[in-house]
C-alpha positions in Angstrom: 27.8 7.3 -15.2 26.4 10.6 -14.8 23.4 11.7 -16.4 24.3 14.6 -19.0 22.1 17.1 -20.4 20.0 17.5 -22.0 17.9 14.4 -20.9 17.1 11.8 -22.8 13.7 11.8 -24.3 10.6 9.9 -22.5 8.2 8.2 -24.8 5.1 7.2 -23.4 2.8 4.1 -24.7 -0.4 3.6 -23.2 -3.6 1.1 -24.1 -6.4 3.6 -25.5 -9.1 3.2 -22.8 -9.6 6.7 -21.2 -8.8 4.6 -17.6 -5.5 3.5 -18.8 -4.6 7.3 -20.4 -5.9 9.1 -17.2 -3.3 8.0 -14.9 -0.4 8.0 -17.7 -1.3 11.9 -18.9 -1.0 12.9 -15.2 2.4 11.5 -15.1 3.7 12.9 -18.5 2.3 16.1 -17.1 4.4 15.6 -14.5 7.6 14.4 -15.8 7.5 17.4 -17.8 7.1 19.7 -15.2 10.3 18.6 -14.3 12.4 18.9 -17.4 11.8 15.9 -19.3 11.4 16.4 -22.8 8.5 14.0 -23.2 6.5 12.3 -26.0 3.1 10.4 -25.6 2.2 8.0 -28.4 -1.8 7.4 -28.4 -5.1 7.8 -29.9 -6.4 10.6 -31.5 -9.2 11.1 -29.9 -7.5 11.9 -26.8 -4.8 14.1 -28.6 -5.9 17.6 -26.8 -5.5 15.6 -23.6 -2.6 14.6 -24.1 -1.0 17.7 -25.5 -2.5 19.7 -22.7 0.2 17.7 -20.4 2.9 19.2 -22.1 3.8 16.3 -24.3 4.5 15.9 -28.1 1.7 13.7 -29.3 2.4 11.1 -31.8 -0.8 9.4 -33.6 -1.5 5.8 -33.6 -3.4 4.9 -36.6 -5.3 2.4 -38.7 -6.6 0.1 -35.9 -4.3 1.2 -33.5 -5.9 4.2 -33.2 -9.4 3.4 -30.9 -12.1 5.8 -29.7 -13.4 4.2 -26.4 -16.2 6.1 -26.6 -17.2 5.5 -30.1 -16.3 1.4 -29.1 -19.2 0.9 -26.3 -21.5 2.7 -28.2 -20.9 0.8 -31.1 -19.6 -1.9 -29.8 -18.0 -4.6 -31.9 -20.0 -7.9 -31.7 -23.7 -8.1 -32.0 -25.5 -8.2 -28.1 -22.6 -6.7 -26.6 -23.8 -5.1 -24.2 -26.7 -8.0 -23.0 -23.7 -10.8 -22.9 -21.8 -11.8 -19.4 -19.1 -9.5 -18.3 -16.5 -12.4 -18.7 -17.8 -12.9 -22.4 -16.8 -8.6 -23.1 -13.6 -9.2 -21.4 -12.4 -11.7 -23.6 -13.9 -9.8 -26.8 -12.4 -6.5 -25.3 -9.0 -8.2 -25.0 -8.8 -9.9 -28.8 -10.3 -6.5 -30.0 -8.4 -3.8 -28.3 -5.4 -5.2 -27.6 -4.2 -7.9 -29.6 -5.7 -7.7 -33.0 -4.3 -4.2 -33.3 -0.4 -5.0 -32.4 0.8 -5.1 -35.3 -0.5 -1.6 -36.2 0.5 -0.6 -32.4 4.2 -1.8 -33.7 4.6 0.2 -36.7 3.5 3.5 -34.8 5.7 2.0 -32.0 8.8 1.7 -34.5 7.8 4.8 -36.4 7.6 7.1 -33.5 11.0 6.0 -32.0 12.9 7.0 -35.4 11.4 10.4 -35.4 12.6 10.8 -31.9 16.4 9.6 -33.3 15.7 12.4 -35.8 15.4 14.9 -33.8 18.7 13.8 -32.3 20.2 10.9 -32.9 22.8 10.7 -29.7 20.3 11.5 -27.1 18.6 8.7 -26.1 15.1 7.6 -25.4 13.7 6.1 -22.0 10.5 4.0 -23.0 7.3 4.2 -20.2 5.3 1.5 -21.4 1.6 0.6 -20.1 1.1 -2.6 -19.9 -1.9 -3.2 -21.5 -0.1 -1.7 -25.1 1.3 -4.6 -26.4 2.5 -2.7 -29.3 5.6 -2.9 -28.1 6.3 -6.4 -27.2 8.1 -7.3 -29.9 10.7 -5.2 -29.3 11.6 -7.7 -26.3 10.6 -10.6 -27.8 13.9 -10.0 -30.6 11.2 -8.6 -34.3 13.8 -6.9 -36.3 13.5 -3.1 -35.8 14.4 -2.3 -39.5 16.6 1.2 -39.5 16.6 1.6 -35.7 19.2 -1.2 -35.3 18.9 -4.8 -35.1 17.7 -7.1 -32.2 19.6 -10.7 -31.9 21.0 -11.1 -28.8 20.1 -11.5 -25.0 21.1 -7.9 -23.9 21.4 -5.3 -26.4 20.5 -2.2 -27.0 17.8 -1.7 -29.4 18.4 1.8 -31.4 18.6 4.6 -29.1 16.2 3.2 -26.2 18.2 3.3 -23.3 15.8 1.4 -21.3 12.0 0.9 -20.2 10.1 1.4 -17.5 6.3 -0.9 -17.4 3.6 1.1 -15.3 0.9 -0.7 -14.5 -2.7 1.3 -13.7 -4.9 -2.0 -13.2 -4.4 -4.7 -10.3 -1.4 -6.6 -11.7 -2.2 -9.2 -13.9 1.0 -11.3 -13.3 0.7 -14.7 -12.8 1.4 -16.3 -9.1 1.1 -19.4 -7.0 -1.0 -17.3 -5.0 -3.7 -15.5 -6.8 -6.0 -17.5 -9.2 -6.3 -16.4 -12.6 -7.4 -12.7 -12.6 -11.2 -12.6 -12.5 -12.1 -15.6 -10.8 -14.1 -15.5 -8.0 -12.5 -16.8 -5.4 -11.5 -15.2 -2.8 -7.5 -14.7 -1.3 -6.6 -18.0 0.8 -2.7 -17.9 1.6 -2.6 -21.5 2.2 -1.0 -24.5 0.8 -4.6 -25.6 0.3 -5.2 -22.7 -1.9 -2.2 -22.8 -3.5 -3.2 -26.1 -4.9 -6.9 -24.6 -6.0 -4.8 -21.5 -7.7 -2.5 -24.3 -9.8 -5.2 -26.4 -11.2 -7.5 -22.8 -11.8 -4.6 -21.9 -13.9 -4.1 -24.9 -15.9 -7.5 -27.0 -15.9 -10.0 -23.8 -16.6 -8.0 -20.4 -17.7 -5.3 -22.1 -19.6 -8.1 -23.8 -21.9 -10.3 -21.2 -21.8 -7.9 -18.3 -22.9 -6.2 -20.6 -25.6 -7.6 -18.8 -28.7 -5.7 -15.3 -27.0 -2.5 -17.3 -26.4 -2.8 -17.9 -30.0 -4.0 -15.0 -31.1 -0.9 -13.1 -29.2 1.4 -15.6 -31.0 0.1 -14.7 -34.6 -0.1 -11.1 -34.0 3.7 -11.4 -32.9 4.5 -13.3 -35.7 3.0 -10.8 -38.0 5.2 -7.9 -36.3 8.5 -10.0 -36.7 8.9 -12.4 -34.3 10.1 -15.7 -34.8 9.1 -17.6 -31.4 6.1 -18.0 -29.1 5.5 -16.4 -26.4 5.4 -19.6 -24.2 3.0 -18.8 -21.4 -0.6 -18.2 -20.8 -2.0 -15.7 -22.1 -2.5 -12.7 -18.7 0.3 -14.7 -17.2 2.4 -11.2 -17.6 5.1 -11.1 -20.4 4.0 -7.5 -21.1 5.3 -7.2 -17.5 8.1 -8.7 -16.8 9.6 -8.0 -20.0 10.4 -5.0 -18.6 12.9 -4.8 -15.7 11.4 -2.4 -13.8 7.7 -2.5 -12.9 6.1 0.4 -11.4 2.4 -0.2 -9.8 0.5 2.4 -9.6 -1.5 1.9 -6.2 -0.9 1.1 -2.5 0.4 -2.1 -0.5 -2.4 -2.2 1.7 -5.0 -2.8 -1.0 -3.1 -5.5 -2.8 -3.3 -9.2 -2.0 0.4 -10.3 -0.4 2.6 -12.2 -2.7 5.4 -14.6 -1.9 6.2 -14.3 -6.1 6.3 -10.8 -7.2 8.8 -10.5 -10.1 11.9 -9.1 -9.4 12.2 -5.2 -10.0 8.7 -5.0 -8.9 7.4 -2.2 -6.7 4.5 -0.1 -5.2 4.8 3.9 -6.7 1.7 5.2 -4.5 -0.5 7.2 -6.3 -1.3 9.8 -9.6 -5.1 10.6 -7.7 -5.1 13.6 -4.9 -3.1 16.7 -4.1 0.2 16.8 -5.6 3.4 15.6 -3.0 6.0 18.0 -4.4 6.8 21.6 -5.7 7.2 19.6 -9.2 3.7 19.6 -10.7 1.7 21.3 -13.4 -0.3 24.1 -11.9 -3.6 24.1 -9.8 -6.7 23.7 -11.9 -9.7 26.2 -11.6 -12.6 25.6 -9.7 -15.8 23.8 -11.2 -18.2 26.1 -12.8 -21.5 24.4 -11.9 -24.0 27.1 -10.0 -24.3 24.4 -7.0 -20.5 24.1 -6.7 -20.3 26.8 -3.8 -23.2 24.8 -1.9 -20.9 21.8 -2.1 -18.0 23.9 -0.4 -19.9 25.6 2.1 -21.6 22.8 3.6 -18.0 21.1 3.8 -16.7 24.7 5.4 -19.5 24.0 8.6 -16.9 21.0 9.7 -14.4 24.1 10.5 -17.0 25.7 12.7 -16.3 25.3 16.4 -18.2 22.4 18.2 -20.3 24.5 20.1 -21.6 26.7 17.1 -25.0 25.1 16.3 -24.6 26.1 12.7 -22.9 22.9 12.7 -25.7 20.6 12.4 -26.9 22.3 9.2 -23.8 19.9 7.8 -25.2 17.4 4.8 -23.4 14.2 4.1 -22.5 14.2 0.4 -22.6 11.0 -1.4 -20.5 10.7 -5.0 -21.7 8.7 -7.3 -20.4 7.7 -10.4 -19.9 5.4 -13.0 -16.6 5.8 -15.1 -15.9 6.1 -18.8 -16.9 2.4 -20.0 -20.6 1.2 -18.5 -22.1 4.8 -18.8 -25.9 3.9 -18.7 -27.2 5.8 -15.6 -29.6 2.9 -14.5 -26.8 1.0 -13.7 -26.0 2.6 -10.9 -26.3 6.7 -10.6 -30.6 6.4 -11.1 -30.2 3.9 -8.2 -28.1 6.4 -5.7 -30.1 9.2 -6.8 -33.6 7.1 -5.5 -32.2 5.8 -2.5 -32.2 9.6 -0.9 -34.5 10.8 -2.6 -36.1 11.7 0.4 -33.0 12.9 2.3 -33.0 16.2 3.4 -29.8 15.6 5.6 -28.0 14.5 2.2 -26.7 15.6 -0.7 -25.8 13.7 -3.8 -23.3 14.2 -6.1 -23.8 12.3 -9.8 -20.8 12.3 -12.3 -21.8 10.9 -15.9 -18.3 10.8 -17.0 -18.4 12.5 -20.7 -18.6 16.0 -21.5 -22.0 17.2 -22.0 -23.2 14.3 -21.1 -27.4 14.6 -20.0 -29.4 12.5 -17.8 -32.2 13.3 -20.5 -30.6 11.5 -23.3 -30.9 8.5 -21.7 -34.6 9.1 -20.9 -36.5 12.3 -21.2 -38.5 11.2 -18.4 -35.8 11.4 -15.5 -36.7 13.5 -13.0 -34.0 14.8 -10.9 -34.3 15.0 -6.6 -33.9 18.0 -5.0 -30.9 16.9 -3.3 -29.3 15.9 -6.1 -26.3 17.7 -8.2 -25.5 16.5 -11.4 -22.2 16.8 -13.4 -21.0 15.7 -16.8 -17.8 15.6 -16.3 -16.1 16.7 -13.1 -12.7 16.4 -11.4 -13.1 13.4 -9.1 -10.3 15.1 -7.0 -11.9 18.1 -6.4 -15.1 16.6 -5.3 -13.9 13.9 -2.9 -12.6 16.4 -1.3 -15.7 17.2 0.2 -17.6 13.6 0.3 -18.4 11.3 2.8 -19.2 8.5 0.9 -18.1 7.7 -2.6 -20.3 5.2 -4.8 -18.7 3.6 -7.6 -17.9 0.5 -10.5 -15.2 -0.4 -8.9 -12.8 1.3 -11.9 -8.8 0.7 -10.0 -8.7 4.6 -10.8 -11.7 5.6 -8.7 -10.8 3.4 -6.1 -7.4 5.1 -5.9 -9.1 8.2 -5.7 -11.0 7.4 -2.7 -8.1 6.4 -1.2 -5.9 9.4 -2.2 -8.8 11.5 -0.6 -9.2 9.2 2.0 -13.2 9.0 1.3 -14.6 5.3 2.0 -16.5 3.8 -0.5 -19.2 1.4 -1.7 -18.4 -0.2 -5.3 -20.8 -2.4 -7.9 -18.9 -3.5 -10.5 -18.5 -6.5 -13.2 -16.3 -6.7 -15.9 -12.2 -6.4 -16.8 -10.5 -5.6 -13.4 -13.8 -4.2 -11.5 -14.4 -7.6 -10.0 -11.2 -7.7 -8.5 -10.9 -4.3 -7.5 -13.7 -4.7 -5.8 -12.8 -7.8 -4.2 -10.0 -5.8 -3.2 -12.1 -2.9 -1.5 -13.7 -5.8 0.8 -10.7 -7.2 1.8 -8.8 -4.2 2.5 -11.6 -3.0 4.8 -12.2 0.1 2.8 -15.8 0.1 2.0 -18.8 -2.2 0.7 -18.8 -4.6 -2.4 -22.1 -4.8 -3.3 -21.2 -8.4 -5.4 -23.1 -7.0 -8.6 -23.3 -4.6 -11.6 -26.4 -2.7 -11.4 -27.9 -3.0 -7.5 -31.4 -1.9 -6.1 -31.6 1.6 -4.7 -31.9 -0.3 -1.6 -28.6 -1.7 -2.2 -27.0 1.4 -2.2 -28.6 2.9 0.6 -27.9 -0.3 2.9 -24.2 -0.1 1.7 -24.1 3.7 2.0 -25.7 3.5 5.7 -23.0 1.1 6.5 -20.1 2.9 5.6 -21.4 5.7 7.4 -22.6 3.9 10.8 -19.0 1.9 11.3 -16.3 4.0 11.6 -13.8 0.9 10.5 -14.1 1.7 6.9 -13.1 5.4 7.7 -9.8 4.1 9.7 -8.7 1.8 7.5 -8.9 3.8 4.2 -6.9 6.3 6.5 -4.4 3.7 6.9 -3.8 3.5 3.3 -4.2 7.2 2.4 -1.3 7.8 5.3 0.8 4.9 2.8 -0.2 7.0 -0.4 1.1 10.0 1.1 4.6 8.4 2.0 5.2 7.3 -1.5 5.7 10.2 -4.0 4.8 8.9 -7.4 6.1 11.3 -9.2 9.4 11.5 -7.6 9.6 7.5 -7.9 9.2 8.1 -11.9 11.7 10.8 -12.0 14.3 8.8 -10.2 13.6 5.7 -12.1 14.0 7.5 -15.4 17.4 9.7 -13.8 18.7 5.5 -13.2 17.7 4.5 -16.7 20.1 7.7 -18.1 22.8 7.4 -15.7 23.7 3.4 -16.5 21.8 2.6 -19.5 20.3 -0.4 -19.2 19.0 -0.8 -22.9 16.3 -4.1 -23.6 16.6 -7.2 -22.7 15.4 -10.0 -25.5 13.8 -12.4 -23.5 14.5 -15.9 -24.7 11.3 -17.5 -25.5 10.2 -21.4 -27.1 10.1 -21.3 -30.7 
């Protein structure tokens, strides 16, 4: 079947945490670059983000609609911040993504039916997160009320021709390989650890994550659906619900699987210069007043070898902490002190919110020389001139430093950061510090590393020469132009009741 115009419409869902929307914006920005008349179903304190990509916004609402910001500052359990990182996992899991499904569904439902408004023989391809469960019931067989029903094992649900599940975190899918995600133990493809991964799974995380299994069974049931989920909760339904699975990321930084669910696959990376003539159009230059001194110290490696203006060159470390753990002690203070007295350096600290200061956190800060400090900056633009990059760990800022090909050092706790930065060890890619908030001499022995063994830069070359051979966007596109030409519709998995 061919595809016809005009193309069906894309609607994209997406968990509210700036890290999740970051990479999903890009590709909506893309996708409707190239034609795609696309719609972007999220929070409203991201709407301006989201509508700058080109995409219809439609509002979640209620507690649907979170402010990630507003949620760490105010976070919702007393001592937040002072308990174990596993301990805010499992709170940020009840309270971002399962409590609010329900609400998630009814925007779900609601934005789908405007879209069969607008015109109802066209056709909708769904791009679905897969941390927003708000759609889950949709595969799980709730009743969809005027946008048709949902009874049997392959059916067509309304006007969704089909769904794609992107995935922006390391995959949370379960396998006899991995344990549970978050565990600390390290990757052992071995019968032996097979047997270690099996009784993880069922002796500690099955136990320990019972009240979410539950919790995602009554939050179902409250959206319409008549039977359990029947698995684990993290063991990946909001996955493989979906035929397709698109991870965002590279092979090489992933743990091998013998088990990956069928219709899996690698779609390279959102980070870095675009791949294609398809793409939304080159953003300005930062403002800052140092921003030149960062370009023209990278513009001495163009000089010719034997001009000694060359060894006037700085190495610029990037440090940063993300959008989540945004307290500057954690880690930018500590980079900022451990060359302090580096003349041959210069470091580059990103506090990750718009007028963000180092002075609200403690008027008594007193910035080095040889530091630059940005509130918000384009991480893109500046690894493009780094040598080292220090981060949490974030899957996004690793992907950055690969698609810039920049190696890194990463201290990070909490959600995916402890495996990502498992990851970053393995891979051969940089330093894992193994904690949260390291000493400045922590940093610097990390940073010195990097810099003194020239592994870490050949092997994040390695991957940054598998990002460049995957075009991400094009993948999406092509997925989507499969999903119009056969029409796939939704599968109703068959679950326990």
């Amino acid at each position: 079947m061919a595809v016809t115009e005009p193309l069906p419409f894309v609607l994209v869902v997406c968990h509210s945490l700036s890290g999740h929307l970051q990479p999903l914006i890009r590709i909506a920005a893309a996708l409707h670059a190239r034609g795609w008349d696309t719609f972007f179903l999220g929070p409203t304190a991201h709407r301006a983000r989201i509508e700058a990509s080109g995409a219809g916004f439609f509002a979640l609402y209620g507690d649907a609609d979170l402010d990630d910001k507003a949620y760490y500052e105010d976070p919702p359990v007393a001592d937040y911040h002072s308990l174990h990182w596993a301990e805010r996992a499992m709170i940020d899991l009840e309270k971002q993504c399962l409590e609010p499904l329900p609400t998630q569904w009814t925007c779900f439902t609601e934005a789908v039916r405007s879209l069969q408004e607008r015109d109802e023989g066209r056709g909708i391809v769904l791009v679905n997160e897969a941390f927003f469960y708000g759609s889950l019931p949709l595969f799980l067989g709730a009743p969809f009320g005027s946008g048709g029903g949902a009874t049997t094992k392959q059916n067509s649900v309304g006007s969704l021709l089909g769904s794609l599940c992107v995935s922006v975190t390391v995959p949370a899918i379960r396998s006899i390989d991995l344990p549970p995600i978050g565990y600390p133990f390290p990757f052992e493809a071995s019968s032996e650890g097979r047997v270690r991964n099996a009784k993880l799974w069922e002796r500690s995380w099955t136990p320990k994550a019972q009240h979410l299994t539950t919790l995602l069974d009554t939050k179902l049931r409250e959206a319409g659906v008549e039977k359990k989920v029947g698995e684990t909760f993290l063991s990946g339904v909001n996955y493989t619900c979906h035929d397709t699975i698109l991870q965002l990321g590279v092979p090489g930084f992933e743990y091998p699987r013998s088990d990956w669910p069928s219709g899996f696959k690698f779609a390279g990376l959102v980070q870095g210069p675009p791949k294609s003539s398809h793409t939304t159009a080159k953003t300005k230059p930062p403002s800052f007043d140092w921003w030149e001194e960062i370009v023209s110290n990278s513009a001495l490696d163009t000089l010719p070898t034997s001009d000694s203006q060359r060894i006037r060159k700085k190495k610029v470390i990037v440090v940063a902490q993300g959008t989540v753990e945004i307290n500057p002690y954690d880690l930018i203070i500590p980079t900022l002190e451990a060359f302090v007295s580096r003349e041959d350096v210069l470091v580059v600290a990103i506090l990750g919110w718009r007028d963000a200061d180092l002075s609200t956190y403690d008027p008594h800060i007193k910035i080095p020389p040889n530091a630059r400090i940005a509130d918000y900056l384009s991480y893109d633009a500046v690894l493009e001139h780094a040598d080292v990059w220090v981060h949490n760990a974030g899957f996004g800022a690793v992907n950055h430093g690969i698609a810039n090909e920049v190696p890194m050092v990463v201290a990070g706790e909490g959600m995916d950061k402890t495996e990502n930065a498992r990851r970053v060890a393995w891979s051969g890619i940089g330093v894992d510090l193994g904690c949260s908030k390291p000493t400045s001499d922590q940093v610097r022995e990390g940073v010195e590393r990097v810099l003194q063994n020239h592994q870490f830069a050949t092997r994040i070359q390695g991957l940054q020469k598998q990002s460049e051979e995957i075009d991400c966007f094009s993948i999406f596109h092509e997925e989507l132009v499969r999903i119009a030409e056969t029409h796939p519709g939704i599968t109703i998995k068959q679950r326990e009741t």
